[in-house]
Every structure is written in structure tokens, then in C-alpha cells.
PQR file of N, CA, C, O and H, with PARSE charges and radii, in Angstrom:
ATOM      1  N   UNK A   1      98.257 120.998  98.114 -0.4000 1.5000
ATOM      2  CA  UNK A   1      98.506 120.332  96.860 -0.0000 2.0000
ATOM      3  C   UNK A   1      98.233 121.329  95.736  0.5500 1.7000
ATOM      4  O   UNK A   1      97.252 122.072  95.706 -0.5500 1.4000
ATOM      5  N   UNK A   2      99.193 121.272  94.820 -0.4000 1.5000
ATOM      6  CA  UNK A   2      98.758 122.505  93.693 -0.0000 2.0000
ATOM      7  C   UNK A   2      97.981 122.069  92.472  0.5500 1.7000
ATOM      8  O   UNK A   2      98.093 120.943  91.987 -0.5500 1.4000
ATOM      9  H   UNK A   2      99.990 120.669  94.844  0.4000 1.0000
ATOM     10  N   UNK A   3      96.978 123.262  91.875 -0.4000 1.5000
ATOM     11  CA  UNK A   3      96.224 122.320  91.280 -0.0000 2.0000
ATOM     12  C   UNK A   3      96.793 121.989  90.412  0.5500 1.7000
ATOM     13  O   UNK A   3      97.997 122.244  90.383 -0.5500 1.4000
ATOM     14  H   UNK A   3      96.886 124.176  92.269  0.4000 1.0000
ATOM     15  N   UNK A   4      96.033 121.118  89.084 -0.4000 1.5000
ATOM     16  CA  UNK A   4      96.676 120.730  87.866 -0.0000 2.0000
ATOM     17  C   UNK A   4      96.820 121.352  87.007  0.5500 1.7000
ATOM     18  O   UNK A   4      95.850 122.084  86.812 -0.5500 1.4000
ATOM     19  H   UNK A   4      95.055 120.911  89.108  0.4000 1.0000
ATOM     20  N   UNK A   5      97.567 121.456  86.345 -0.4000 1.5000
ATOM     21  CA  UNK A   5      97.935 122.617  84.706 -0.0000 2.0000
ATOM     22  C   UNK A   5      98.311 121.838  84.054  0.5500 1.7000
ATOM     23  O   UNK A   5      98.587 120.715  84.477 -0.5500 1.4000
ATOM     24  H   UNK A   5      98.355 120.861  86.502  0.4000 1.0000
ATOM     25  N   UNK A   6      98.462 122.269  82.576 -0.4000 1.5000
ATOM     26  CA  UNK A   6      99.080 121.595  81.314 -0.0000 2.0000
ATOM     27  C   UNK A   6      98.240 120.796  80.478  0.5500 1.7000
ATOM     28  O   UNK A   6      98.696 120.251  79.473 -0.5500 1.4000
ATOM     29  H   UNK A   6      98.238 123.182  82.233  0.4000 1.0000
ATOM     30  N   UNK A   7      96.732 120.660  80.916 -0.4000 1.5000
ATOM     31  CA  UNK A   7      95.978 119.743  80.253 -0.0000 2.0000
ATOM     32  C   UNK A   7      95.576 120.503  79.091  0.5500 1.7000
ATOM     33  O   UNK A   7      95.381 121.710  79.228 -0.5500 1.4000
ATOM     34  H   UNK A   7      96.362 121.103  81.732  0.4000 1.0000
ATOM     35  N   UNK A   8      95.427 119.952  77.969 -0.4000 1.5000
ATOM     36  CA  UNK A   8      94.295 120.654  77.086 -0.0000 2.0000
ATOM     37  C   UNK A   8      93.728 119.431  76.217  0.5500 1.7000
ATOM     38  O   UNK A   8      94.197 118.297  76.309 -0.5500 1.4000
ATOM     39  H   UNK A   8      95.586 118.971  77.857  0.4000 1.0000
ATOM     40  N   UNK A   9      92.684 119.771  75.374 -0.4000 1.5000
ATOM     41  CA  UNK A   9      91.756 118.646  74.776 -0.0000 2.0000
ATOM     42  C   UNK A   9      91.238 119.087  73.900  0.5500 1.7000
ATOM     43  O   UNK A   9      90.818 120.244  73.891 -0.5500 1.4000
ATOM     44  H   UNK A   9      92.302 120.692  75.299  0.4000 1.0000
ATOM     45  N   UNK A  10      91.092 117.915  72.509 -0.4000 1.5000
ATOM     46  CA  UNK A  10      91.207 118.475  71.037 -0.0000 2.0000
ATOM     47  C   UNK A  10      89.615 117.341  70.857  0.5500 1.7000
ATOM     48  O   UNK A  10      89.616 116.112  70.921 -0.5500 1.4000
ATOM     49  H   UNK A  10      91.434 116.975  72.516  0.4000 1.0000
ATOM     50  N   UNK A  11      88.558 118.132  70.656 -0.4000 1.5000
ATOM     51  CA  UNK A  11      87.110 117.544  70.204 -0.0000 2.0000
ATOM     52  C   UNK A  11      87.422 117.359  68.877  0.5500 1.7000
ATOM     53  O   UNK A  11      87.148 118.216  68.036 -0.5500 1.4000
ATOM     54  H   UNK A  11      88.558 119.130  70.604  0.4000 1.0000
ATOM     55  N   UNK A  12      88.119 116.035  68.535 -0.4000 1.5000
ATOM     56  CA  UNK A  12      88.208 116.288  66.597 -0.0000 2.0000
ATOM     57  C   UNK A  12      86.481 115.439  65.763  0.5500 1.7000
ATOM     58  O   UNK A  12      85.366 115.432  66.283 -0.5500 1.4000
ATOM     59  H   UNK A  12      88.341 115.340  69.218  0.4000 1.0000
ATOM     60  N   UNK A  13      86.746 115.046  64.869 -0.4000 1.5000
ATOM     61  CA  UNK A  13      85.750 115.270  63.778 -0.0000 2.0000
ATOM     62  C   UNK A  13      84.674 114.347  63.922  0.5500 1.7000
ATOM     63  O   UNK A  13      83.453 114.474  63.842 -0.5500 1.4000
ATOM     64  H   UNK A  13      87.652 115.052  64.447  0.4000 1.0000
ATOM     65  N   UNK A  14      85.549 113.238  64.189 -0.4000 1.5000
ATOM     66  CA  UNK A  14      84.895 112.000  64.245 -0.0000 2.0000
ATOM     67  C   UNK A  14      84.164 111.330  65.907  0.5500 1.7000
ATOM     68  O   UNK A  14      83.591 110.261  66.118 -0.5500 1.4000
ATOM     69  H   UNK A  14      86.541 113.134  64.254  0.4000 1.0000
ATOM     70  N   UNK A  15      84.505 112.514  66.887 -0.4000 1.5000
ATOM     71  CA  UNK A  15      83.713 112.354  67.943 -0.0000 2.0000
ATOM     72  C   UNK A  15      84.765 111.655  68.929  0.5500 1.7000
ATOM     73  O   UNK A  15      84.360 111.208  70.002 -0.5500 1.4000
ATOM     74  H   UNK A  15      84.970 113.382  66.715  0.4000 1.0000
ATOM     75  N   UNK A  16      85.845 111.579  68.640 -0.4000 1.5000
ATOM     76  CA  UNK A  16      86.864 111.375  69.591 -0.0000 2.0000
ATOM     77  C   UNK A  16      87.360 112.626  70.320  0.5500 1.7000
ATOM     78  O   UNK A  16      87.223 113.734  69.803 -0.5500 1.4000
ATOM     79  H   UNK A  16      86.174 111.943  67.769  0.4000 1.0000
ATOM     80  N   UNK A  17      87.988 112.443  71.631 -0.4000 1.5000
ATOM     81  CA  UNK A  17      88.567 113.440  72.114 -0.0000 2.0000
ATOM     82  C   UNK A  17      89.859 112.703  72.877  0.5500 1.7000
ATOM     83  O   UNK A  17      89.970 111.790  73.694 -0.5500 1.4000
ATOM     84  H   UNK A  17      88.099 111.542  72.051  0.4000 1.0000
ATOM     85  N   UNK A  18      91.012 113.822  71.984 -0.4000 1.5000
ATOM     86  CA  UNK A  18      91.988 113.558  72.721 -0.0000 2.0000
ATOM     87  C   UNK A  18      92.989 114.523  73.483  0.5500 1.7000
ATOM     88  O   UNK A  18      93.356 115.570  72.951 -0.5500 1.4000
ATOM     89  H   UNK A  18      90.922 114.564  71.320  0.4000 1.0000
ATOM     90  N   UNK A  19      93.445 114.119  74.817 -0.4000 1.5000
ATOM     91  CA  UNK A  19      93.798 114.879  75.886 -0.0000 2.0000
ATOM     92  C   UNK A  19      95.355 114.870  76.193  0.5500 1.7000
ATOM     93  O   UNK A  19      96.092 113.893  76.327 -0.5500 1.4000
ATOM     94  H   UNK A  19      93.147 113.268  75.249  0.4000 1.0000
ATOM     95  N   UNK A  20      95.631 116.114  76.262 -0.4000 1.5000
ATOM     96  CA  UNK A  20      97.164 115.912  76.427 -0.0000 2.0000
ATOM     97  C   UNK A  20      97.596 116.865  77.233  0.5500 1.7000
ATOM     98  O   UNK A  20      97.134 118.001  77.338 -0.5500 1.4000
ATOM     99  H   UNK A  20      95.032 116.907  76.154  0.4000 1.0000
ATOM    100  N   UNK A  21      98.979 116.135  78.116 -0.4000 1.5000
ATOM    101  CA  UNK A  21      99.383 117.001  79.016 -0.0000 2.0000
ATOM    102  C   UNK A  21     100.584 117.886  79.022  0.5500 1.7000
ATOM    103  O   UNK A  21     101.352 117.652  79.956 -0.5500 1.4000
ATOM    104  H   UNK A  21      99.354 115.212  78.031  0.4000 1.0000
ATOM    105  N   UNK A  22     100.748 118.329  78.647 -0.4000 1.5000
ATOM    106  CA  UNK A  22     102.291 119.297  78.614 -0.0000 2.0000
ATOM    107  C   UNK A  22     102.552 118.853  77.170  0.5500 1.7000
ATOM    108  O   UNK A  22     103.744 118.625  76.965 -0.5500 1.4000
ATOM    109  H   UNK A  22     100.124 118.519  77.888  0.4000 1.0000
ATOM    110  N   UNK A  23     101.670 118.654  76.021 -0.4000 1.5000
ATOM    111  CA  UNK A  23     102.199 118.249  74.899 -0.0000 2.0000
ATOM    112  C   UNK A  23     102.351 116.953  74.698  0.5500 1.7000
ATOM    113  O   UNK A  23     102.759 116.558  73.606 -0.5500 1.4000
ATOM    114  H   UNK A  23     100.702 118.839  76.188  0.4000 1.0000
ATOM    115  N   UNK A  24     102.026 116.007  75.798 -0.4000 1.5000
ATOM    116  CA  UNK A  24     102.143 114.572  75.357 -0.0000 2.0000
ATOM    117  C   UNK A  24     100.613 114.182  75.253  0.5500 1.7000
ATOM    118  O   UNK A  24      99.859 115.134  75.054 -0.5500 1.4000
ATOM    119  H   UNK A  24     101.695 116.328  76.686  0.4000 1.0000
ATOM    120  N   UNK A  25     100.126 113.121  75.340 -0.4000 1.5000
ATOM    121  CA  UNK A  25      99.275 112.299  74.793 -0.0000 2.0000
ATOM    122  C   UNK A  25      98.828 111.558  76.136  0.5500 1.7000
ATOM    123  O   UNK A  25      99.510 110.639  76.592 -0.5500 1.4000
ATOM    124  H   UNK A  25     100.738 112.347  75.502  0.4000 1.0000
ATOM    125  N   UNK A  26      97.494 112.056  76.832 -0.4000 1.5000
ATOM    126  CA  UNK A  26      97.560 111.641  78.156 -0.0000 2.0000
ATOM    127  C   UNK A  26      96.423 110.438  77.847  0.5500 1.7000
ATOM    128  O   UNK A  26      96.508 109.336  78.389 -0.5500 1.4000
ATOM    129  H   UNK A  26      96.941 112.802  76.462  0.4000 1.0000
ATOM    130  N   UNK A  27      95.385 110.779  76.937 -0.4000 1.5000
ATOM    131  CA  UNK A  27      94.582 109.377  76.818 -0.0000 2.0000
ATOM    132  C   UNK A  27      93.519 110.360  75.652  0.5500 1.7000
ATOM    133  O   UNK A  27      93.426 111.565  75.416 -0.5500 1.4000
ATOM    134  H   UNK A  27      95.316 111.675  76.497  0.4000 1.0000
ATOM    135  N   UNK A  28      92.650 108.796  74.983 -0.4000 1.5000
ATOM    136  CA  UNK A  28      91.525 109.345  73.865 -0.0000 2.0000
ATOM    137  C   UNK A  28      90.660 108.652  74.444  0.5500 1.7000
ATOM    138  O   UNK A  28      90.632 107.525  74.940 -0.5500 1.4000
ATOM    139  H   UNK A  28      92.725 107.817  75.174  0.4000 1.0000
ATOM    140  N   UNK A  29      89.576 109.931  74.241 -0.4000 1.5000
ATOM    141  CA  UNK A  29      88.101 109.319  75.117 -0.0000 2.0000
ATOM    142  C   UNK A  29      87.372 109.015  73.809  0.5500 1.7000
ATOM    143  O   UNK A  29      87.746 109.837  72.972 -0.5500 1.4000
ATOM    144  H   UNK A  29      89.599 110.846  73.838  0.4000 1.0000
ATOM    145  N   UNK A  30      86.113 107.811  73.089 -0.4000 1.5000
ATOM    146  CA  UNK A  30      85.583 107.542  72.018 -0.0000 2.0000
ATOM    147  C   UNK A  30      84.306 107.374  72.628  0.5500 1.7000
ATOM    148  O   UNK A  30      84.345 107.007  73.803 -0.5500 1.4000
ATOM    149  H   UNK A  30      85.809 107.143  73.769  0.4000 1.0000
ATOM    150  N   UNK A  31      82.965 107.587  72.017 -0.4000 1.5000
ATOM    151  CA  UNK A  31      81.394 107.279  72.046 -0.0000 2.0000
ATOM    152  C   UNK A  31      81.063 108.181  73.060  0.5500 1.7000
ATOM    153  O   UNK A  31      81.163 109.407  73.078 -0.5500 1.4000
ATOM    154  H   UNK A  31      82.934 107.885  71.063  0.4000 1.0000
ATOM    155  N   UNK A  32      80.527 107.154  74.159 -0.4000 1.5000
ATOM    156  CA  UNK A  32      79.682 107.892  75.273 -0.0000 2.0000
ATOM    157  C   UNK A  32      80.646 108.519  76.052  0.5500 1.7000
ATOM    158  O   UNK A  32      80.618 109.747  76.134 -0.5500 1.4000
ATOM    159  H   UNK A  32      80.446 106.158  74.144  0.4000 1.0000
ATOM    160  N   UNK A  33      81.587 107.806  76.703 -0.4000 1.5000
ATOM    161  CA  UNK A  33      82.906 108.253  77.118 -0.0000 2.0000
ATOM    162  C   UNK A  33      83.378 109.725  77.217  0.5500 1.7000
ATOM    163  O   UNK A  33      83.697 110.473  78.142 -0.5500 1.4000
ATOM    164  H   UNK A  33      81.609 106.808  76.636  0.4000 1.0000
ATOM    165  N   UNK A  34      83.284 109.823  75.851 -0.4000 1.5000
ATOM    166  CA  UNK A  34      83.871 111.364  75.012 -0.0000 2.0000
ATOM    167  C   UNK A  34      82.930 112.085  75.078  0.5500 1.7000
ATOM    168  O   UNK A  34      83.276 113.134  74.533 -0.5500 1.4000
ATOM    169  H   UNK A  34      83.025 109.215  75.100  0.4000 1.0000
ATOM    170  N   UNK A  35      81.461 112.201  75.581 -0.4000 1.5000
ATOM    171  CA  UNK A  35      80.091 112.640  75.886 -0.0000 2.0000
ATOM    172  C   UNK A  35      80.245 113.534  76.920  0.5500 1.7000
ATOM    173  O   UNK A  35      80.319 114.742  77.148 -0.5500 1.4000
ATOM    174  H   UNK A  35      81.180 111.349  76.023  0.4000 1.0000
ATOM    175  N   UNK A  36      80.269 112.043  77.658 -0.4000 1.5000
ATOM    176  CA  UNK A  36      80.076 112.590  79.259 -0.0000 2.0000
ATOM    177  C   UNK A  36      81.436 113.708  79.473  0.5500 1.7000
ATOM    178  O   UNK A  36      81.275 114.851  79.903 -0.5500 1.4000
ATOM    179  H   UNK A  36      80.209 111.062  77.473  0.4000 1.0000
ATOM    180  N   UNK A  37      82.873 113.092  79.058 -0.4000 1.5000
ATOM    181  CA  UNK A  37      83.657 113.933  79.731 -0.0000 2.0000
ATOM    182  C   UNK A  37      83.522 115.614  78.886  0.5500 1.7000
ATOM    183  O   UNK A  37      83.741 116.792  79.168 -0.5500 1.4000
ATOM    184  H   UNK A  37      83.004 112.164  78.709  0.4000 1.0000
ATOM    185  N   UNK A  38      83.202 115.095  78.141 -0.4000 1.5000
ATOM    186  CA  UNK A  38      82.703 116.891  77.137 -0.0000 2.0000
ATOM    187  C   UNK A  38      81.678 117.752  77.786  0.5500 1.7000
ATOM    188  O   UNK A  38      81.790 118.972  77.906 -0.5500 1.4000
ATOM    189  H   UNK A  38      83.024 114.138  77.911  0.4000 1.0000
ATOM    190  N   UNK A  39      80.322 116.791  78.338 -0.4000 1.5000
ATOM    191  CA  UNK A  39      79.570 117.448  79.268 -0.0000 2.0000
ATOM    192  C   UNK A  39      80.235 118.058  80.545  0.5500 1.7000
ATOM    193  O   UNK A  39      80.085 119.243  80.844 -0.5500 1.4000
ATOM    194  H   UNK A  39      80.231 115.800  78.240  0.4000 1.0000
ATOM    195  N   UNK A  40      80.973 117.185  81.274 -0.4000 1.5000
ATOM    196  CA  UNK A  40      81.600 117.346  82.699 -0.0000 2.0000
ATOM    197  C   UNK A  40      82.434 118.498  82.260  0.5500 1.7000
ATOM    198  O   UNK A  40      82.212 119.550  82.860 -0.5500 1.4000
ATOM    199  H   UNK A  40      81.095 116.223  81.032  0.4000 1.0000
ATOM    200  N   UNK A  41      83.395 118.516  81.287 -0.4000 1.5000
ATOM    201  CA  UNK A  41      84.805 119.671  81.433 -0.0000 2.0000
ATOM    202  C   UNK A  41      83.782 121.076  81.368  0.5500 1.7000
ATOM    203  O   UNK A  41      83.736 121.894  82.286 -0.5500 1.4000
ATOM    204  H   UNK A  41      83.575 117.662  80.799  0.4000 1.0000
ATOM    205  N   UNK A  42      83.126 121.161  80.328 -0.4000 1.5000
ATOM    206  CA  UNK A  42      82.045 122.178  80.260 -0.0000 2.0000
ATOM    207  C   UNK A  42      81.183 123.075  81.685  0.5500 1.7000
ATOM    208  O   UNK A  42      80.708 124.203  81.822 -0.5500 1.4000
ATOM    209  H   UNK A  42      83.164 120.497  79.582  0.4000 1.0000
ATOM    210  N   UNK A  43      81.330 121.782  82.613 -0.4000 1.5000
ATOM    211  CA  UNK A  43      80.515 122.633  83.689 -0.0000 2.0000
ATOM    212  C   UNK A  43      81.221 122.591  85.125  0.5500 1.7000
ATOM    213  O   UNK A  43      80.784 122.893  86.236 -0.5500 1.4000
ATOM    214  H   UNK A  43      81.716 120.866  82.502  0.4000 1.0000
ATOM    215  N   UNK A  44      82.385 122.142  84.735 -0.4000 1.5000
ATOM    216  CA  UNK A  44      83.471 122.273  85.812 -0.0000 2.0000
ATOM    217  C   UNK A  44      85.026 122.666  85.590  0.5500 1.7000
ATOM    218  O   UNK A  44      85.417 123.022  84.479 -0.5500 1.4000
ATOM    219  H   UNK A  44      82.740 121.898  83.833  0.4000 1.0000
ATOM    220  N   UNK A  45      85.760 122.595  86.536 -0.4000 1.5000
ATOM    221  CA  UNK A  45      87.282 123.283  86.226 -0.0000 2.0000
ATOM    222  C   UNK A  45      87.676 122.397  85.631  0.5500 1.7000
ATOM    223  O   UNK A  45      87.733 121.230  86.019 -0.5500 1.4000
ATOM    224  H   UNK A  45      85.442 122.306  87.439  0.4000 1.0000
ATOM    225  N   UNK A  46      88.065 122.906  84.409 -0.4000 1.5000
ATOM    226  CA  UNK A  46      88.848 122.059  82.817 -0.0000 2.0000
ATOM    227  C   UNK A  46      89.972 121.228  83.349  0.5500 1.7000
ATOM    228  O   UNK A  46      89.999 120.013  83.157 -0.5500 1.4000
ATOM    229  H   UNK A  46      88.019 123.854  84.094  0.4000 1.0000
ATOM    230  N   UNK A  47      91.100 122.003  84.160 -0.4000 1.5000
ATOM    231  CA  UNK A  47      92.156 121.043  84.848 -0.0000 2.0000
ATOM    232  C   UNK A  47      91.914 119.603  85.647  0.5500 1.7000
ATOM    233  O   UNK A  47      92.459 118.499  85.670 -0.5500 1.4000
ATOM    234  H   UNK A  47      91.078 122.991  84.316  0.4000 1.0000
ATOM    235  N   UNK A  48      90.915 120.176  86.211 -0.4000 1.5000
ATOM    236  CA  UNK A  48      90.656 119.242  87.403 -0.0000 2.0000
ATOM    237  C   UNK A  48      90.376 117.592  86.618  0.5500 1.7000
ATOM    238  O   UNK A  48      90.949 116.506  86.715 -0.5500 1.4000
ATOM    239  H   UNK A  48      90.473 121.072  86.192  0.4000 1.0000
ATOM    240  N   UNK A  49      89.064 118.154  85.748 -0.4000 1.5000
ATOM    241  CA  UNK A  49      88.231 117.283  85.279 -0.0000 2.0000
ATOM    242  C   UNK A  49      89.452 116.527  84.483  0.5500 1.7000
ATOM    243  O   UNK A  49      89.761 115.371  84.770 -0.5500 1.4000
ATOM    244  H   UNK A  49      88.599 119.035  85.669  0.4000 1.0000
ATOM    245  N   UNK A  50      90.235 117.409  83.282 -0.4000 1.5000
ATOM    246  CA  UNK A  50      91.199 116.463  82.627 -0.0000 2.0000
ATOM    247  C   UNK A  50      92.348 115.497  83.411  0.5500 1.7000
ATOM    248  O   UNK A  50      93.054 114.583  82.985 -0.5500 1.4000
ATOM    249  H   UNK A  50      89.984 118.349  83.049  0.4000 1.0000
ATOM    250  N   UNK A  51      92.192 116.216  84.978 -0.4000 1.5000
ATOM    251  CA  UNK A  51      93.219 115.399  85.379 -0.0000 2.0000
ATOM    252  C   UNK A  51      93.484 113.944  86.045  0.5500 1.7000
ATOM    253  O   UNK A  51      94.290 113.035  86.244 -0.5500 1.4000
ATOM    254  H   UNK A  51      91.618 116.958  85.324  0.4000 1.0000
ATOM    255  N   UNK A  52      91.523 114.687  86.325 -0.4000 1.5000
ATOM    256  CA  UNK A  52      91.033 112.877  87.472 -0.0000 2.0000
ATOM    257  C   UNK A  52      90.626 111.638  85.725  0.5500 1.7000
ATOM    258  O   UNK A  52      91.065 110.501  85.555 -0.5500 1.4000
ATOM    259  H   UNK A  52      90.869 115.425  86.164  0.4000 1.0000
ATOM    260  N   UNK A  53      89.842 112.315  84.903 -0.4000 1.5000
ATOM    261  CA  UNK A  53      89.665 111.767  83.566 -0.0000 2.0000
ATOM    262  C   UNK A  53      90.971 110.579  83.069  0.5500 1.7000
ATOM    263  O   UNK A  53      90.731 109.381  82.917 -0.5500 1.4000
ATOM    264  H   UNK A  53      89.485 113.239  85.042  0.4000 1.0000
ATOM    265  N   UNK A  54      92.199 111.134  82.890 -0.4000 1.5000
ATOM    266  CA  UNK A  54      93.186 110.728  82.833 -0.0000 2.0000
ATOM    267  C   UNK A  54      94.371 110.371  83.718  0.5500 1.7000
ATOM    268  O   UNK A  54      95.501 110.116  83.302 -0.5500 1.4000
ATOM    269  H   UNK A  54      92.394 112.107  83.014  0.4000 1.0000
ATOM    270  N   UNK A  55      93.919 110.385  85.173 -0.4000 1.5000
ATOM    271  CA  UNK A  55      94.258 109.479  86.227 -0.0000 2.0000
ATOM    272  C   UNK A  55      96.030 109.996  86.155  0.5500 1.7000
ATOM    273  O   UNK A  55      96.995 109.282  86.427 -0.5500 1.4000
ATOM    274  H   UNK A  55      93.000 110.592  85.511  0.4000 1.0000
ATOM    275  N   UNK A  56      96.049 111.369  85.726 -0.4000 1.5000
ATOM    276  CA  UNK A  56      97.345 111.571  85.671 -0.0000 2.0000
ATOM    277  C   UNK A  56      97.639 113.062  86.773  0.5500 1.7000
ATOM    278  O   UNK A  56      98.168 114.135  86.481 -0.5500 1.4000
ATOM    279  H   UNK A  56      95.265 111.949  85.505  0.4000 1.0000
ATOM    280  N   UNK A  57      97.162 112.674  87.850 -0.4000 1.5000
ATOM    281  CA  UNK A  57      97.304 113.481  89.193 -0.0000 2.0000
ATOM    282  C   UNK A  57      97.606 113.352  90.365  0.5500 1.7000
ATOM    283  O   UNK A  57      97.214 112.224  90.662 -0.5500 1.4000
ATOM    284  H   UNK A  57      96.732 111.802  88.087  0.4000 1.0000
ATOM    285  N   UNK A  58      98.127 113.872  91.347 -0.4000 1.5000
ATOM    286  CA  UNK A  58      99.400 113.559  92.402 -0.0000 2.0000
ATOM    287  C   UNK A  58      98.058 113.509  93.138  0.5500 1.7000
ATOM    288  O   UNK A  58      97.014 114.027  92.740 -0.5500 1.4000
ATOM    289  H   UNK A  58      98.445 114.788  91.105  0.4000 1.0000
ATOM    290  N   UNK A  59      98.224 112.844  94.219 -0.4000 1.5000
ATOM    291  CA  UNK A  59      97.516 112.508  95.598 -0.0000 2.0000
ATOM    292  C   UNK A  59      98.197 113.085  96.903  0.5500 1.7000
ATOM    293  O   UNK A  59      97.742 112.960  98.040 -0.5500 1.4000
ATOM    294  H   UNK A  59      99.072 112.423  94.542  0.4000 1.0000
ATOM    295  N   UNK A  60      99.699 113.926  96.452 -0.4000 1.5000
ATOM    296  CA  UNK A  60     100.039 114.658  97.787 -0.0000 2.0000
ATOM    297  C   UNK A  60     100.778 114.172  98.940  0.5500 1.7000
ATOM    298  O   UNK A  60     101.363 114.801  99.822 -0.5500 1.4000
ATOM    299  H   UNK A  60     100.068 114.028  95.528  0.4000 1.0000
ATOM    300  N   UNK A  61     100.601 112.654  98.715 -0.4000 1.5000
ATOM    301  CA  UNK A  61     101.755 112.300  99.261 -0.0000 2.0000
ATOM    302  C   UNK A  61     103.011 111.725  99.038  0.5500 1.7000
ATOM    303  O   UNK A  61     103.655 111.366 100.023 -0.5500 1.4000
ATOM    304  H   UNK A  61     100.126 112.143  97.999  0.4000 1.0000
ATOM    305  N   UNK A  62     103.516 111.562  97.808 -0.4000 1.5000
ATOM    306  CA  UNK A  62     104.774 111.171  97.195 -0.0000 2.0000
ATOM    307  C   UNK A  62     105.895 110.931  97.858  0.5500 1.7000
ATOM    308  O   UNK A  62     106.343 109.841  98.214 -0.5500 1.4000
ATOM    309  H   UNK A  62     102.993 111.854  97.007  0.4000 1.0000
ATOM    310  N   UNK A  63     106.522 112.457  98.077 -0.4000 1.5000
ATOM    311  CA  UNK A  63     107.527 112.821  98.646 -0.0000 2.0000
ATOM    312  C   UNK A  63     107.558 112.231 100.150  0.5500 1.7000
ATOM    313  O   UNK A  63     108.584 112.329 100.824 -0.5500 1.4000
ATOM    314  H   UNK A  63     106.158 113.343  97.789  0.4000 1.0000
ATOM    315  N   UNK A  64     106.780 111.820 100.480 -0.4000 1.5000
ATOM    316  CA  UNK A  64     106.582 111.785 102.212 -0.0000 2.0000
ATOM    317  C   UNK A  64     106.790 109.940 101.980  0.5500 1.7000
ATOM    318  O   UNK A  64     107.794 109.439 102.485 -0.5500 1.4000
ATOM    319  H   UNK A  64     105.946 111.741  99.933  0.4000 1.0000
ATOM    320  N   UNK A  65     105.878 109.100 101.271 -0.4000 1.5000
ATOM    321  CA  UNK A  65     106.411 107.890 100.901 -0.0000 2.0000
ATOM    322  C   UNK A  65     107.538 107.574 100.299  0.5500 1.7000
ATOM    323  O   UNK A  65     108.046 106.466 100.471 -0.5500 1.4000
ATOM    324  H   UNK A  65     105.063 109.507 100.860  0.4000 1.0000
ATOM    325  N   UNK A  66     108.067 108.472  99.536 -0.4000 1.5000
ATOM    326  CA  UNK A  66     109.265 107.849  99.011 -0.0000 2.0000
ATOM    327  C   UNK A  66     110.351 108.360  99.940  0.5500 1.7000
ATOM    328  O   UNK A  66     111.307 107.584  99.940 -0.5500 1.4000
ATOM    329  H   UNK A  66     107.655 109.373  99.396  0.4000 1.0000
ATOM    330  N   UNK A  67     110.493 109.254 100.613 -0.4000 1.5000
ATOM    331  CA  UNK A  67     111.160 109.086 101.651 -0.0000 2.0000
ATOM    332  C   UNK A  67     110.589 107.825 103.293  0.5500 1.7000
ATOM    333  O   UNK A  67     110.720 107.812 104.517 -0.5500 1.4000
ATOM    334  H   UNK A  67     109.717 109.884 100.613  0.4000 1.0000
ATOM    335  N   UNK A  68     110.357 107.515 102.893 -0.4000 1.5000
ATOM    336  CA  UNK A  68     109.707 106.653 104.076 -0.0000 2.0000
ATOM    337  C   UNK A  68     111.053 105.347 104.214  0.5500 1.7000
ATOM    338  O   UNK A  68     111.789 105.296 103.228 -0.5500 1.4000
ATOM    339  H   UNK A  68     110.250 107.525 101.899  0.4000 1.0000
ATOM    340  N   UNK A  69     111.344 104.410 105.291 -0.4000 1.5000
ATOM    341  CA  UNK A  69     112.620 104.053 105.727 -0.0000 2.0000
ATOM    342  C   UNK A  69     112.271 102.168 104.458  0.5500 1.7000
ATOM    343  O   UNK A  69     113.068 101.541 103.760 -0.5500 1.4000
ATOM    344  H   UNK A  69     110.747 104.451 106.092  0.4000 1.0000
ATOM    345  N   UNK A  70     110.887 101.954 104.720 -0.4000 1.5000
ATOM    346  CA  UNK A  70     110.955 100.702 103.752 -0.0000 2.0000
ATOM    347  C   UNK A  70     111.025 101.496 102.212  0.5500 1.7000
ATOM    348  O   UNK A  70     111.248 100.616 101.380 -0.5500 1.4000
ATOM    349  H   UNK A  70     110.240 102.464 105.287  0.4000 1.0000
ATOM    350  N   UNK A  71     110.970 102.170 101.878 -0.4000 1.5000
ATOM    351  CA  UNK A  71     110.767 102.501  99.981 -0.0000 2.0000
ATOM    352  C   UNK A  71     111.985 102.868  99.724  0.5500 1.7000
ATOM    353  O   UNK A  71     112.366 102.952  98.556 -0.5500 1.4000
ATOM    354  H   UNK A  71     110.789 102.884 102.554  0.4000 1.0000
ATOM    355  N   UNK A  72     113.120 103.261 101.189 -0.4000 1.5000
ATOM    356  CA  UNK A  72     114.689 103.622 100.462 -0.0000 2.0000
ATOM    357  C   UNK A  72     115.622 102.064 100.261  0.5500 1.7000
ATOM    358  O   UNK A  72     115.779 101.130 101.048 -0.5500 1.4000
ATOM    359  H   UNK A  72     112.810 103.194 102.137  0.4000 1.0000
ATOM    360  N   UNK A  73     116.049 102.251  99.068 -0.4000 1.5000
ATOM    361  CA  UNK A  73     116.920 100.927  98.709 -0.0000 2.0000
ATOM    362  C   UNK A  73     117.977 101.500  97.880  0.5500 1.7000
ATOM    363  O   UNK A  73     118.854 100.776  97.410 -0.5500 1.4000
ATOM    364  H   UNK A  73     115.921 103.009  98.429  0.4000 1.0000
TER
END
């Protein structure tokens, strides 16, 4: 599975953080939320963390289910 790319994340003023993927708008973290994931990206791989954070990451098997004989219609 390849890892994730395209994330990046903007700490703005007011203590929000918002995360985007290839230029879109993947989600805004607010309060404690925006804490923790500021602590976490900090002490782990930035991709990873933005990608499980925002629940916007492949699990690897896609292609293998959507070819599967019930998912073709």
C-alpha cells in the first residue's frame, strides 16, 4: 500500500487547524481536538497522522472488492 501524500495543515490564529489534501479541504480540527492532533503530527509521520486524522485513506483493498462478482452491476 503506498503511503499517503498531499496532506498539509494550516495552525491559523484562532487555534483552529485546517487540513487539506491535494488543495482541497479535508477537515478543521477546533479546541482540544486541534491539541492533540498538533501534538501527534509533531512526533510522528505528518502524512500518516493527517491521513488516519481525516479518515481520508485507502485500506488496500478497493480494487480487489470492486472487482469482486456481487459489486459488478
Amino acid at each position: 500500500m503506498p503511503r499517503p501524500q498531499g496532506f498539509t495543515y494550516e495552525h491559523r490564529g484562532d487555534g483552529t487547524v485546517a487540513i487539506t489534501h491535494r488543495g482541497r479541504s479535508a477537515g478543521t480540527l477546533r479546541g482540544p481536538r486541534a491539541e492533540k492532533f498538533l501534538a501527534e503530527v509533531e512526533s510522528g509521520e505528518e502524512q500518516l497522522v493527517m491521513a488516519r486524522w481525516t479518515g481520508a485513506y485507502k485500506f488496500g483493498n478497493e480494487r480487489t472488492a470492486r472487482n469482486h462478482p456481487r459489486n459488478r452491476r
